[in-house]
C-alpha positions in Angstrom: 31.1 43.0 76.3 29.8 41.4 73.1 26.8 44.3 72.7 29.5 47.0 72.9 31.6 45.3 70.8 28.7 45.0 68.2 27.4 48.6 68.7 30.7 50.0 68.6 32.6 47.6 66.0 31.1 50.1 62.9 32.9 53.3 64.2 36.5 52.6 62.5 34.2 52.5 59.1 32.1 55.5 59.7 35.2 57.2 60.6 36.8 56.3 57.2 33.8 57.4 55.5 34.1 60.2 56.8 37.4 61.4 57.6 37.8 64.0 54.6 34.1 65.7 56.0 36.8 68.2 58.0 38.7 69.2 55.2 35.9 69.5 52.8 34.3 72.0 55.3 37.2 74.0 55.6 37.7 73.9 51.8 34.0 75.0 50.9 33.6 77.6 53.1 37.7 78.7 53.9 40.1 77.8 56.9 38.8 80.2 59.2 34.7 79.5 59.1 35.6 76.0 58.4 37.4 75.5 61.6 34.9 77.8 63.6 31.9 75.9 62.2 33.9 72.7 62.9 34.8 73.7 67.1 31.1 75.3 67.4 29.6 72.0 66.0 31.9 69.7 68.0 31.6 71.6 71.5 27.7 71.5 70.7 27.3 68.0 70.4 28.6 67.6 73.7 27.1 70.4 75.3 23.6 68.9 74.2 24.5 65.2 74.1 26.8 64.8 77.1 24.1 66.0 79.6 21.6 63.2 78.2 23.7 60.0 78.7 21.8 58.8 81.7 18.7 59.1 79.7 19.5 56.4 76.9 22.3 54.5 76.2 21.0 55.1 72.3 22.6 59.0 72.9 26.0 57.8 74.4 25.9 55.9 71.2 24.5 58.1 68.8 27.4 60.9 70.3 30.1 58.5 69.8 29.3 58.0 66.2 28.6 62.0 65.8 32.0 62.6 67.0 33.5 60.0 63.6 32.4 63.2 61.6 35.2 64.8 62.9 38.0 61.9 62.5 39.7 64.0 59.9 40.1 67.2 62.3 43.8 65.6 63.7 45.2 65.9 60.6 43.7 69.6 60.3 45.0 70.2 63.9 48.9 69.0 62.5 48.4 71.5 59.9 47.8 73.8 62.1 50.5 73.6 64.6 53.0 73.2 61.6 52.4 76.7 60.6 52.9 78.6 63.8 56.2 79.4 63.1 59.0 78.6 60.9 60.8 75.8 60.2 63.6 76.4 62.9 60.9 76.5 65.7 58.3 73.6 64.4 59.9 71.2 66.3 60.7 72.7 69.4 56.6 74.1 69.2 55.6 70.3 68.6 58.4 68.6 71.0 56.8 71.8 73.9 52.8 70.8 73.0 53.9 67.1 73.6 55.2 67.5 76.6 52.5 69.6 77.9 49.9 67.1 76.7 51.8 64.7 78.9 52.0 67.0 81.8 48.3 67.4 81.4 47.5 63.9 81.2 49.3 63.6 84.4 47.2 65.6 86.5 43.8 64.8 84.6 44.2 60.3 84.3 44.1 60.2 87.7 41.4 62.7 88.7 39.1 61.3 85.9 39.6 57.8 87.6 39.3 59.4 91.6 35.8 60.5 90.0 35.0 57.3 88.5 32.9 55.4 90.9 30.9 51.7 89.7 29.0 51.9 92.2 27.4 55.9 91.9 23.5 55.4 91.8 23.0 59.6 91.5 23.1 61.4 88.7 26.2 63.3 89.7 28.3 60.4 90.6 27.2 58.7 87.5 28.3 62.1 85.2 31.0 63.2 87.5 34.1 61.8 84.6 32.1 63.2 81.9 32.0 66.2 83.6 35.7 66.8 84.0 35.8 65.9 80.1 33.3 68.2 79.0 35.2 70.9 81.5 38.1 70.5 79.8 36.9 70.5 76.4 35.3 74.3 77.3 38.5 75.2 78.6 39.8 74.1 75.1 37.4 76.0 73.0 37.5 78.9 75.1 41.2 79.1 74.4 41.4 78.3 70.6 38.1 80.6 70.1 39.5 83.5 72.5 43.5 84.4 73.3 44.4 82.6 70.8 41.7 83.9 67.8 42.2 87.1 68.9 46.1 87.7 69.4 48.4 89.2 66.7 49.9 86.1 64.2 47.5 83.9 66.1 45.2 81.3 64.9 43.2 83.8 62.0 46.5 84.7 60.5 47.4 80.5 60.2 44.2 79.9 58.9 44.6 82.6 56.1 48.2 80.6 55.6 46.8 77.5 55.3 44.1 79.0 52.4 47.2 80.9 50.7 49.0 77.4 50.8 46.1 75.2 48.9 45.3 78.1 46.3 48.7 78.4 45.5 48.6 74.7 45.0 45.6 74.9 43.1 46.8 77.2 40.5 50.2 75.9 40.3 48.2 72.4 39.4 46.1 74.4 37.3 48.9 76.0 35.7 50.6 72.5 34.7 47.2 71.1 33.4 47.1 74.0 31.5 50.5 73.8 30.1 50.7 70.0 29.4 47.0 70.6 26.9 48.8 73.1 25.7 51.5 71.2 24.5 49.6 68.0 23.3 47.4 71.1 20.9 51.3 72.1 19.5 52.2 67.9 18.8 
């Protein structure tokens, strides 16, 4: 327990560091190719690393401290499902999501533990949990990066909101800066 505590102690750091690396994507290169580049990156990590864990416990650790890049992509994610509707409906939207994470978590928790087995010497009885997480996490991009990307008001159309929102905040910060030069020019 003391080497994983050692290995794994530096993660809550790295995912300080780095916890504005999500936003700054999505603000260099816009909401949309920000959060594709971001889900594409993600879901290729695992699909490369995930596969390799037997090989070296060096890649289970290097993936966990890959994923810290992407600490700041839960606040992104709130941003996100604030937008989907108005204000009347944010809170039903968020209080429906909960429950349906919780309903989820239901049925996975105790299928990822019926796969879980100490004593597996294969490969698939080793990788069988990881494979239920990895399932699921294809099931999640193929939703975000398919219905959802392509239906009318859908994920696109928040993006662009989410753009509109922070240039509009830009400028009006701009516009302020501007106005209180102006004024120390006049005294």
């Amino acid at each position: 327990q003391y080497e994983a505590v050692k290995h794994f102690s530096f993660k809550l750091i790295v995912a300080i560091l780095l916890f504005g690396a999500v936003d700054g994507v999505c603000q260099k290169h816009g909401s949309k190719k920000g959060f594709a580049m971001v889900m594409y990156t993600m879901f290729g990590g695992s699909t490369l690393l995930v596969p390799l864990y037997l090989w070296s416990p060096w890649i289970f650790m290097f993936h966990q401290y890959f994923q810290m890049v992407f600490s700041g992509m839960q606040p992104f994610t709130n941003a996100i499902d604030t937008r989907w509707f108005d204000q009347r409906l944010t809170a039903k939207f968020l209080s429906m999501k909960s429950i349906v994470q919780y309903i989820v978590g239901i049925a996975v928790n105790p299928a990822y533990g019926a796969l879980f087995n100490a004593h597996a010497t294969g490969y698939f009885g080793r990788m069988a949990p990881y494979g239920l997480q990895y399932a699921a996490t294809c099931v999640q991009v193929c939703l975000l990066m398919g219905p959802l990307w392509r239906i009318p008001g859908g994920l696109p159309d928040v993006l662009d909101r989410i753009d509109k929102e922070r240039s509009d905040k830009a400028a009006a910060a701009a516009g302020s800066e501007t106005k209180a030069e102006s004024e120390k020019k006049q005294d």
